[in-house]
C-alpha positions in Angstrom: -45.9 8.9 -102.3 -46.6 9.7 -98.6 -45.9 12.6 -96.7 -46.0 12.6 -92.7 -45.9 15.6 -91.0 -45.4 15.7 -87.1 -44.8 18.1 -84.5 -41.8 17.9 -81.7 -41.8 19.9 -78.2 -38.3 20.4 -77.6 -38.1 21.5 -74.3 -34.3 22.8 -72.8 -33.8 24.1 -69.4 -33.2 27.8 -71.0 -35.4 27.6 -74.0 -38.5 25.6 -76.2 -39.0 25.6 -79.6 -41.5 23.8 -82.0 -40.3 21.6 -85.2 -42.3 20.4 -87.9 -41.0 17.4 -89.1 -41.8 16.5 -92.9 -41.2 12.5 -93.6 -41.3 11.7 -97.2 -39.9 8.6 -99.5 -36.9 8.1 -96.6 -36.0 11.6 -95.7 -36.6 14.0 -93.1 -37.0 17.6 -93.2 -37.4 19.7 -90.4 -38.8 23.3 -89.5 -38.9 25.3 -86.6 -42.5 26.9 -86.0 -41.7 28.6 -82.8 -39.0 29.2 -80.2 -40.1 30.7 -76.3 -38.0 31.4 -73.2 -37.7 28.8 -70.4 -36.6 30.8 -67.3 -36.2 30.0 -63.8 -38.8 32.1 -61.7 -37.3 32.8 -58.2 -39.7 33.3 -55.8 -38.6 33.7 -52.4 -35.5 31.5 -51.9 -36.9 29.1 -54.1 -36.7 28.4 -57.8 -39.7 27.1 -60.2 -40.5 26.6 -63.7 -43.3 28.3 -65.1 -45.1 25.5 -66.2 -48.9 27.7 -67.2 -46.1 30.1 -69.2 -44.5 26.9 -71.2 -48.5 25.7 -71.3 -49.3 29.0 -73.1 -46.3 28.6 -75.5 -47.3 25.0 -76.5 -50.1 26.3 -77.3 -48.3 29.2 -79.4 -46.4 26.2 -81.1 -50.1 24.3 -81.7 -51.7 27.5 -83.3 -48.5 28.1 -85.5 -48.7 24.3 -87.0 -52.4 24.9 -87.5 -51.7 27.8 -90.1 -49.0 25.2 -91.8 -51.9 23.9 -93.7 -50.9 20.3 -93.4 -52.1 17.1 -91.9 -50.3 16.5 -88.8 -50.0 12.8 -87.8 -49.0 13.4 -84.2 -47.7 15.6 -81.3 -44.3 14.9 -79.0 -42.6 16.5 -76.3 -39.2 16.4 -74.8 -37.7 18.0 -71.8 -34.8 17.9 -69.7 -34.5 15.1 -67.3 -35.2 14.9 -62.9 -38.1 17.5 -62.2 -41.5 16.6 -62.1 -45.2 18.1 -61.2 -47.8 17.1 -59.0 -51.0 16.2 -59.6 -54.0 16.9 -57.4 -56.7 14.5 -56.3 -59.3 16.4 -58.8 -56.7 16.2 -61.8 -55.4 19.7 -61.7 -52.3 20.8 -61.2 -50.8 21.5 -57.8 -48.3 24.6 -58.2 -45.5 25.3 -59.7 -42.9 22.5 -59.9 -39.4 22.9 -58.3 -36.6 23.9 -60.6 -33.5 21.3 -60.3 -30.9 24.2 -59.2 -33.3 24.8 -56.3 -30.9 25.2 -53.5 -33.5 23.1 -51.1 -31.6 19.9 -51.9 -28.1 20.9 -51.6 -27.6 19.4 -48.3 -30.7 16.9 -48.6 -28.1 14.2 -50.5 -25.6 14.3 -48.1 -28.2 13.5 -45.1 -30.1 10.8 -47.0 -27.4 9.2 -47.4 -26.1 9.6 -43.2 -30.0 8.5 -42.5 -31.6 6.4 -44.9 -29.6 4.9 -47.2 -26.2 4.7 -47.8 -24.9 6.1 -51.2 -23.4 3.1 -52.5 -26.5 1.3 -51.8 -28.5 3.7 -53.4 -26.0 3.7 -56.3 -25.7 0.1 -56.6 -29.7 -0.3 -56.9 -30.0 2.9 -59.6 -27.5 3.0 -61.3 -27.8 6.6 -61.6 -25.0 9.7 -61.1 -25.5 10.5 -57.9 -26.0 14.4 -58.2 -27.9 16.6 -55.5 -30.7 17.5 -57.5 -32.0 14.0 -58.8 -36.0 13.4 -57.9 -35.1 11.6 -54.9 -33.6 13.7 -53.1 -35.8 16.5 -54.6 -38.5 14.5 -52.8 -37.0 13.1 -49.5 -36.3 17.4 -49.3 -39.9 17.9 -49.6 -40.6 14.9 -47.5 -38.2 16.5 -44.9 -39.9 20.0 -45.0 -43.5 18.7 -44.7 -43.8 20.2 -48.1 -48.4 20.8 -48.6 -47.6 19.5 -52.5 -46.1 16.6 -51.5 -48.7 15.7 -48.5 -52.1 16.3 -50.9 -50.8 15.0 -54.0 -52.4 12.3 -55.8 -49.8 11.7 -58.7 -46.4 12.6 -59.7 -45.6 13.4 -63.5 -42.2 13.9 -65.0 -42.2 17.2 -66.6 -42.7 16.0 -70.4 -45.6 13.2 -69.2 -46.7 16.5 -67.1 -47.0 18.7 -70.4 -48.5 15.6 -72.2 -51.3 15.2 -69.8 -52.2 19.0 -70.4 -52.3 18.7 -73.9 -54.5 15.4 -73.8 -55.3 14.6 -70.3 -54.0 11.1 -70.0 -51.5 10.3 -67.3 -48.7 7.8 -68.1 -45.1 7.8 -66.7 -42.4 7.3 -69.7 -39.2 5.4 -69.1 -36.2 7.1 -70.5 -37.8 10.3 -68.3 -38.5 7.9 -64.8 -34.7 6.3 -65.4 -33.3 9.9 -64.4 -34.8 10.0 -61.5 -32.9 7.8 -58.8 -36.1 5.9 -58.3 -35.8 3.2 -60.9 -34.5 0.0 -60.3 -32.0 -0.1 -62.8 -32.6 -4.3 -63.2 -36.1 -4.7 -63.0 -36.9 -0.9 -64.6 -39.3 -0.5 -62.3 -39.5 1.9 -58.9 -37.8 0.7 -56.0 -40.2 0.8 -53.1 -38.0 1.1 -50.6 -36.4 4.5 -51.9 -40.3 5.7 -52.8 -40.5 5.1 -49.2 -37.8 7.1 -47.8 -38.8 9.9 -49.7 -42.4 9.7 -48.7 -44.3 8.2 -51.5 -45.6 5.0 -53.5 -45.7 3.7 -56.4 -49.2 4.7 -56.6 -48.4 8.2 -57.2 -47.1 6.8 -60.9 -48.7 6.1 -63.8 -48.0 2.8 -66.6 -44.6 2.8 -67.4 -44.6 3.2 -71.2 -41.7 2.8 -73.5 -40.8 5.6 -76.4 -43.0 5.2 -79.7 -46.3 5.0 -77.6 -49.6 6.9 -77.9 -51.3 8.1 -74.9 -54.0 10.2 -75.9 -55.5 12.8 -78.0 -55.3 16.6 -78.3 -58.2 17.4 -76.0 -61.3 18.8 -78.0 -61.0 22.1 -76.8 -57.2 22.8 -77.4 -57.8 21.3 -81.2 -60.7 24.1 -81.5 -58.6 26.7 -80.1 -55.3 25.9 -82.2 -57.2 25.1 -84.9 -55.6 21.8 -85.2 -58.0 18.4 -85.5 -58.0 15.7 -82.6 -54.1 14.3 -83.3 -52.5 11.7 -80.7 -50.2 12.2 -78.6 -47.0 10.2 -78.2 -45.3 9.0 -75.5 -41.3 9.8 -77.7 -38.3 9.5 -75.6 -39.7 12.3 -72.9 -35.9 13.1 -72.1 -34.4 15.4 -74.5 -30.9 13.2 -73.9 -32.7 10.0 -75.3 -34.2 11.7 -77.9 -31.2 13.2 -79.3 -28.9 9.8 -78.8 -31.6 7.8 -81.2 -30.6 10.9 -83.3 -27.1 9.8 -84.5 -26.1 8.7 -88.0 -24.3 5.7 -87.1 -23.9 2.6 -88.6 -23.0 0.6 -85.7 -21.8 0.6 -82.5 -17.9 1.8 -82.1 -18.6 5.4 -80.8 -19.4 7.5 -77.8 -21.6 10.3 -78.1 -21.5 13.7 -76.8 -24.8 16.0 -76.6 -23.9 18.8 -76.1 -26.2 21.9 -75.1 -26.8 23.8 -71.4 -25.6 20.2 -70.3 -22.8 18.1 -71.7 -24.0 14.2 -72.1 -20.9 12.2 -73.0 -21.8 8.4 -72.6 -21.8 5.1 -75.1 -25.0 2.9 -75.8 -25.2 -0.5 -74.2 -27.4 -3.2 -74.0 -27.7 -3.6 -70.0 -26.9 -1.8 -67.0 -23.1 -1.5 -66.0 -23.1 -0.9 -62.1 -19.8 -2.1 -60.1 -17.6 -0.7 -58.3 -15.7 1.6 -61.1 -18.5 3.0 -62.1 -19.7 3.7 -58.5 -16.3 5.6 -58.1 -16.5 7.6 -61.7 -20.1 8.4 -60.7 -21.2 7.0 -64.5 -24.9 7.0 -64.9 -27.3 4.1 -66.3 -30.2 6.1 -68.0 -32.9 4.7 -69.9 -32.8 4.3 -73.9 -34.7 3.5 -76.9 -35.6 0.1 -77.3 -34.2 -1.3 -74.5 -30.9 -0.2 -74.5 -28.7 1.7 -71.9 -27.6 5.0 -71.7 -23.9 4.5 -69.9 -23.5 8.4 -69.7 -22.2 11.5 -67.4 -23.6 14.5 -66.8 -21.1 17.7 -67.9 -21.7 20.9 -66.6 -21.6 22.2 -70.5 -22.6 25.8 -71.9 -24.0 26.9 -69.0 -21.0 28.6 -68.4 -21.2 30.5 -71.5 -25.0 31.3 -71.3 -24.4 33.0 -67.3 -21.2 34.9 -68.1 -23.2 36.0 -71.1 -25.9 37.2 -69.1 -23.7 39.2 -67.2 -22.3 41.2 -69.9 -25.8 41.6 -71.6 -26.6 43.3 -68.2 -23.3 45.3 -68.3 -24.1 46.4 -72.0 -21.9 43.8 -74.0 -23.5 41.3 -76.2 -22.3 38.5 -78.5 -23.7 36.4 -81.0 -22.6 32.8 -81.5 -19.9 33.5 -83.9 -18.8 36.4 -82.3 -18.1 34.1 -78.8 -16.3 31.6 -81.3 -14.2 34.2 -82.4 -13.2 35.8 -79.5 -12.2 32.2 -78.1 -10.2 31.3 -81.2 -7.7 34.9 -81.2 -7.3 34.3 -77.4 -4.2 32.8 -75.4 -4.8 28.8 -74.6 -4.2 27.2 -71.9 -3.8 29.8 -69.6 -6.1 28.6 -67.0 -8.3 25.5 -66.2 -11.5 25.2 -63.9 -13.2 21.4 -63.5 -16.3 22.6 -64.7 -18.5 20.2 -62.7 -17.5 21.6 -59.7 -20.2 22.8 -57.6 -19.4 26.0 -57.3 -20.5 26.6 -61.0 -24.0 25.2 -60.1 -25.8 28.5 -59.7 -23.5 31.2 -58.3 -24.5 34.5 -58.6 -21.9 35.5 -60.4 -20.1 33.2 -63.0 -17.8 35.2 -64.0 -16.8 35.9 -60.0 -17.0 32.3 -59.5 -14.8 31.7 -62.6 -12.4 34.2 -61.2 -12.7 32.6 -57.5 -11.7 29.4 -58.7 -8.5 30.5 -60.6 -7.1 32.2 -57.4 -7.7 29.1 -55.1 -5.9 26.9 -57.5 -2.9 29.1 -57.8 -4.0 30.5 -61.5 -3.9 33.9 -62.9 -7.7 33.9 -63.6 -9.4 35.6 -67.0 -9.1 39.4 -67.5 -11.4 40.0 -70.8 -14.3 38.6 -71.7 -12.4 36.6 -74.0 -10.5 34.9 -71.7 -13.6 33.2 -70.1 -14.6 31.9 -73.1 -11.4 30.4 -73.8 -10.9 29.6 -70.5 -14.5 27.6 -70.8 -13.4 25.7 -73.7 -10.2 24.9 -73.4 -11.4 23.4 -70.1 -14.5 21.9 -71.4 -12.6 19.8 -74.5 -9.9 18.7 -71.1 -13.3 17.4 -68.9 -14.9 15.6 -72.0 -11.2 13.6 -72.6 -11.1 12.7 -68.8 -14.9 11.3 -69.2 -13.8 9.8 -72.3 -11.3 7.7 -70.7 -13.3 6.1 -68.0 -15.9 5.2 -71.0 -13.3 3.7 -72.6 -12.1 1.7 -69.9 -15.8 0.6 -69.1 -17.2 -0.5 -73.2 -16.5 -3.8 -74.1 -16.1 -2.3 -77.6 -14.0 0.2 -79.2 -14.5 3.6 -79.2 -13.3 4.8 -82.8 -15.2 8.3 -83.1 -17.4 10.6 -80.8 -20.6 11.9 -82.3 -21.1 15.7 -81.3 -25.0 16.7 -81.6 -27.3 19.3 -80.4 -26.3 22.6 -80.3 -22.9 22.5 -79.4 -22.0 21.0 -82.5 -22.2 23.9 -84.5 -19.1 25.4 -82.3 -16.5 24.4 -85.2 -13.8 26.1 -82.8 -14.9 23.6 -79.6 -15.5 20.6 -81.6 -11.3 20.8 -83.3 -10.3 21.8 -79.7 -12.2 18.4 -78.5 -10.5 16.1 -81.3 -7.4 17.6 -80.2 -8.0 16.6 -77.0 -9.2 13.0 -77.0 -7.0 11.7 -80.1 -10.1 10.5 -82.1 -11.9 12.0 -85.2 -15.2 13.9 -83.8 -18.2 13.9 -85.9 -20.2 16.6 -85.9 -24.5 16.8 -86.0 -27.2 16.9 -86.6 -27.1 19.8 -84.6 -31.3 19.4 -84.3 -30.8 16.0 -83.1 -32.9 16.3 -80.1 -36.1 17.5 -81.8 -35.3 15.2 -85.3 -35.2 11.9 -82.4 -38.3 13.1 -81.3 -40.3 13.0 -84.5 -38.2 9.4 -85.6 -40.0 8.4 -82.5 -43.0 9.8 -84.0 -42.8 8.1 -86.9 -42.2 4.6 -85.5 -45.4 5.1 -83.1 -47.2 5.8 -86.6 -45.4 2.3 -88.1 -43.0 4.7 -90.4 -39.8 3.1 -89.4 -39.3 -0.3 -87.6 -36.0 0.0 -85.6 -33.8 2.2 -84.1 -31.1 1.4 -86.8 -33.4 2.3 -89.7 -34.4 5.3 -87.7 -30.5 6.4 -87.8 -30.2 5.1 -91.4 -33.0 7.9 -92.6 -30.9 10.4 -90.3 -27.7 9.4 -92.3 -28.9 10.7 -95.5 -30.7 13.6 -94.5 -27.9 15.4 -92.4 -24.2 16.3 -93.4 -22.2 15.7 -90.6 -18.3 17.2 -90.5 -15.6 15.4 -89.5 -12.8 17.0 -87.2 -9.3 14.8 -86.8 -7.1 15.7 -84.3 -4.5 17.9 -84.5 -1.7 19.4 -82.2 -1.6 16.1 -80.0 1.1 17.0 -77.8 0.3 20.5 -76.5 -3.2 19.0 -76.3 -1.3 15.9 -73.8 0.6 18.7 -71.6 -2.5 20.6 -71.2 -4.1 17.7 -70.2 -1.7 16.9 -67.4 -2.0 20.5 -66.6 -5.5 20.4 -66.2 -5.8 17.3 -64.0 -2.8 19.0 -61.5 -5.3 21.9 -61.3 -8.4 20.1 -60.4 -6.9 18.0 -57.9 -5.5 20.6 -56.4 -9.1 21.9 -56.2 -10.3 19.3 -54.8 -8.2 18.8 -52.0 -8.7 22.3 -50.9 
């Protein structure tokens, strides 16, 4: 019998890790190799991503499979979705690329859409959430400022095709990555001109749109010598980490929304085409790019960022917790006692989220958290209350019914969140694979290599090599007063 081994990139906005991935007789096992730091490096008012430190680490990852012994059929890589590098005219890169909390686009959405084009037109031809930070308006900001990068760059690569191309040096431009940009057509899949325009580009600045489960080159020689590792192709998987994770879930058909749940919080349902009218414009629901054709009807939840910066303050104040300690403080402490929306902008990158927390609770009338657990319930209780509200509009959108929500990526192994989020939406909540970002990477892998010929038998291999856990709801009717509570609360918010 065969064995496949392959390697997955799994690139969050905090942190990186390597996974082996062992295929054998219809089962997956996984391993992680490595796991590196992804920080924001603030230089002057601006905020990068160290792409030559993340370069060094994939290495890291390379030379770690090398001593595995075994023979790896190919590499993938996965990163979080909108920010991109560019590419000079001699094939090198061109700087550091801008992070997506960079405060240079705050106001650069607001004025695209008073100059150029108006949102709904914008909306109407993407599809996509309209959120401050997408590519476009990360470029018409650049445009606007006269940025050297922009001006003297010969091409544009999404930040997974940009780590491919360093690994390989081929260029391509993968689709589920190019569909969060706000520069996809959402009918044709291809980039609207007229928004390259406004933002002071063309299409010549992109490379082949390839789909997931594509190879685009091989290690280049000198990385294999150097790792160790021989000359293995590179593929082309699902180059958004979202994507990845969605072809990720042990389902059996097509009754379910999804929740991935990480830094960000992805709650969406799979459908065939594009759903753009005039609901959708108003819930701001995005259209992202899935595997094999499908559509990613989705939106973007400010999720355990929360967590992660109060948690950096107390690490700097000498107070630290490990995962189940943070679940346990949550689960002793008083619900319901406050709500904050947590999308609001000021959570984006304050510099204090704890103050900003705080800030919140007194402008809505609240008595805001006093320990540190108190934020964390005050995080979850109001996280479980946002994914029911985004819940709703899904279900008013699918032309299906939603009987269950699949919780992966790490968030799913917060037993305490995923009850509190059955409670909330009335539906059983199914829990893993909590890996399912990195495991949809090498499935993609695998069907590039001919392992697999669908995205269904794809989730059927998943199905019996995870465990999920189910959660059924409990406590409906304090869950249904909370709710009301919570709405109240962030419409009073908003009206401020």
């Amino acid at each position: 019998m065969k064995i496949n081994h392959f390697l997955a990139f799994d690139l969050g906005a905090t942190s990186g890790r390597t996974i082996l991935g062992t295929l054998c007789d219809g089962k997956l096992e996984i391993k992680e190799l490595t796991r590196f730091p992804n920080r924001l490096l603030r230089l002057g008012n601006h905020y990068y991503w160290n792409i030559f430190s993340l370069y060094e680490s994939l290495k890291e990852g390379l030379a770690t499979a090398a001593k595995e012994n075994v023979c790896i059929t190919s590499i993938g890589i996965d990163t979080w979705g909108v920010d991109f590098a560019f590419i000079g005219k001699d094939g090198s890169l061109m700087g550091l690329p801008y992070a997506y909390r960079d405060p240079h686009t705050f106001e650069a959405c607001t004025e695209y859409f008073e100059k150029i084009i108006p949102r709904e037109e914008v909306y109407n031809r993407t599809g996509i959430q309209i959120m401050n930070f997408n590519s476009l308006f990360q470029l018409y900001a650049l445009h606007r400022e006269e940025a050297s990068q922009l001006a003297s760059a010969k091409h544009l690569l999404f930040m997974p095709d940009a780590l491919s191309y360093l690994l390989c040096g081929e260029m391509v431009t993968e689709y589920t990555i190019a569909s969060t940009s706000q520069l996809l057509n959402a009918h044709t899949r291809t980039f609207d001109t007229d928004l390259l325009k406004s933002a002071g580009i063309s299409t010549s600045m992109f490379n082949k749109i390839v789909m997931p489960g594509t190879q685009i080159g091989i290690l280049r020689p000198e990385l294999a010598e150097e790792t160790g590792l021989a000359h293995i192709p590179i593929v082309a998987v699902a180059g958004h980490d979202t994507a990845s994770a969605i072809a990720a879930i042990p389902a059996s058909n097509r009754n379910f929304a999804y929740l991935s749940s990480g830094t960000w919080s992805l709650m969406g349902i799979e459908v065939s085409s594009p759903v753009i009218n005039k609901d959708t414009y108003q819930m701001n629901v995005t259209n992202e790019g899935g595997v094999e054709g499908t559509i990613r009807l989705l939106k973007n939840i400010t999720g355990m960022w929360l967590v992660e910066q109060c948690m950096k303050e107390w690490e700097k104040a000498g107070r630290t917790y490990n995962y189940s300690e943070m679940v346990s403080l949550a689960e002793k402490s008083e619900p319901f006692r406050c709500f904050i929306n947590p999308d609001d902008a000021i959570f984006a990158n304050p510099e204090s989220m704890t103050e900003t927390i705080t800030e919140y609770c007194i402008q809505t009338g609240q008595t805001p958290p006093s320990t540190d657990a108190e934020y964390f319930r005050t995080i979850f209780d109001s996280l479980a209350l946002k994914y029911r509200e985004v819940l709703g509009h899904l279900q008013s959108l699918a032309d299906f019914p939603i009987e269950k929500l699949h919780v992966i990526g790490g968030g799913s192994r917060n037993r305490l969140l995923s009850q509190m989020t059955a409670n909330a939406i009335g539906i059983p909540v199914i829990t893993g694979p909590s890996e399912a970002t990195a495991i949809g990477n090498i499935m993609l892998q695998a069907k590039a290599a001919g392992l697999v010929s669908s995205l269904q038998e794809m989730r059927n291999i998943i199905t019996q090599t995870v465990t999920p856990e189910t959660f059924l709801p409990e406590d409906c009717e304090s869950w249904n007063n909370a709710y009301y509570k919570y709405i109240n609360i962030i419409t009073k918010k908003q009206s401020l």
